[in-house]
C-alpha positions in Angstrom: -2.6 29.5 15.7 -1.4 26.8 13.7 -1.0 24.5 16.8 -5.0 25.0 17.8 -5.4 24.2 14.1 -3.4 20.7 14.2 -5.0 20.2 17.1 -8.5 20.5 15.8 -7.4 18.4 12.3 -5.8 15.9 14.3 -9.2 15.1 17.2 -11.7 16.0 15.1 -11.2 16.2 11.6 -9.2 13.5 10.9 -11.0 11.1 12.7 -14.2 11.9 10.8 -12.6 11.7 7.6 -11.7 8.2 8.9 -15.1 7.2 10.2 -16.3 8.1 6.8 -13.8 6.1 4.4 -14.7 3.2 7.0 -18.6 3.7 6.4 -17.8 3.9 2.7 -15.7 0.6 2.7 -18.9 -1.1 5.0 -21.1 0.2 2.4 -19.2 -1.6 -0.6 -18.6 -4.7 1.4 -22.2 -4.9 2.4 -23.4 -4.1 -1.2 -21.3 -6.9 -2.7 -22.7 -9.4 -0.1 -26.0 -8.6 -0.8 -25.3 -9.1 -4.8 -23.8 -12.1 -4.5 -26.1 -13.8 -2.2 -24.5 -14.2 1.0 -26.7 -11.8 3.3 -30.5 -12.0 2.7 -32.0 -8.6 1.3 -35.0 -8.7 3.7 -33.1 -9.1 7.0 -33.9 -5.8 8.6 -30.5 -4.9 10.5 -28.6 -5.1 7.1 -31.5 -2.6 5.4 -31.2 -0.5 8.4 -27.4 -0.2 8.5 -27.6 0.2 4.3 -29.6 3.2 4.5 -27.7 4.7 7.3 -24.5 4.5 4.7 -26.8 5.9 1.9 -27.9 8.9 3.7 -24.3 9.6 5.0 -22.7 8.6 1.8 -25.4 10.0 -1.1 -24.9 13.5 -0.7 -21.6 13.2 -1.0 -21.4 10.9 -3.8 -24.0 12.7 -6.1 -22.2 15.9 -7.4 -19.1 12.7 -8.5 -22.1 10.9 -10.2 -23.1 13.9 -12.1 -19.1 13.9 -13.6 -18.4 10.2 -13.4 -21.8 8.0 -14.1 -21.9 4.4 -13.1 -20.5 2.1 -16.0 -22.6 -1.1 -16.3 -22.9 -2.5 -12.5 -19.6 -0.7 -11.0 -19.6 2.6 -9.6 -16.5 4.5 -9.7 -17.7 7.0 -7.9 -17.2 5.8 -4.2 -14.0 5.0 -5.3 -13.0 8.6 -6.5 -14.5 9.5 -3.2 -12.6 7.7 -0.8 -9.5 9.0 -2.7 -10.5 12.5 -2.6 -11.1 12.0 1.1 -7.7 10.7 1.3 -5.9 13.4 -0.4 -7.5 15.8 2.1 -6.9 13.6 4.9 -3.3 13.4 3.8 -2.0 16.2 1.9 -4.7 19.1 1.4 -5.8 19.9 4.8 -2.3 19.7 6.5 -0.9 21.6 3.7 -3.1 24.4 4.4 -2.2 24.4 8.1 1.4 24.9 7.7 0.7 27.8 5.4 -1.1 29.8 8.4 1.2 32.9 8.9 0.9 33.1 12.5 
C-alpha cells in the first residue's frame, strides 16, 4: 500500500504541487512587471495569462486573506501560500505515507 501511495505522490501529486508554486511565482513576476511599467496592462496575452493565475490561485489564497490581509501594496499571503505548499510538498504528505500500517 504505501508503495502505490508514493507512487501516486511522486507522478501526480507532486508535480501539481510544483506546477502550482510555478503559477504562483509567474503570477508575482507578472504582477510586478505590470506595476512597474515594463509590460503594458492592455496587451491581451498578459490579461489572459493573469486571470488564468487568478482563477487558479484566488481560491486558494482567499481563506489566508481572511487571516493575513494585505499590508499597504504587499501581499503576504501568496507568500504564506507557497510555503504551506512547500511543507506539504516536503514534509506533510510524505510524512503521512510512511505512517500507512500496511
Amino acid at each position: 500500500m504505501q508503495g502505490l501511495l508514493w507512487a501516486i505522490f511522486s507522478y501526480f501529486i507532486s508535480p501539481i504541487l510544483s506546477l502550482l508554486q510555478l503559477v504562483i511565482l509567474v503570477y508575482i513576476v507578472l504582477s510586478w512587471l505590470l506595476v512597474f511599467g515594463v509590460i503594458p496592462r492592455f496587451n491581451p496575452t498578459t490579461r489572459g495569462l493573469m486571470s488564468f493565475c487568478e482563477a487558479i490561485i484566488n481560491p486558494l489564497v482567499r481563506p489566508i486573506r481572511k487571516i493575513i490581509p494585505p499590508i499597504g501594496n504587499f501581499d503576504f499571503s501568496l507568500f504564506v501560500l507557497i510555503l504551506v505548499i512547500g511543507f506539504l510538498q516536503g514534509y506533510a504528505i510524505p510524512t503521512l505515507i510512511s505512517l500507512v500500517p500496511f
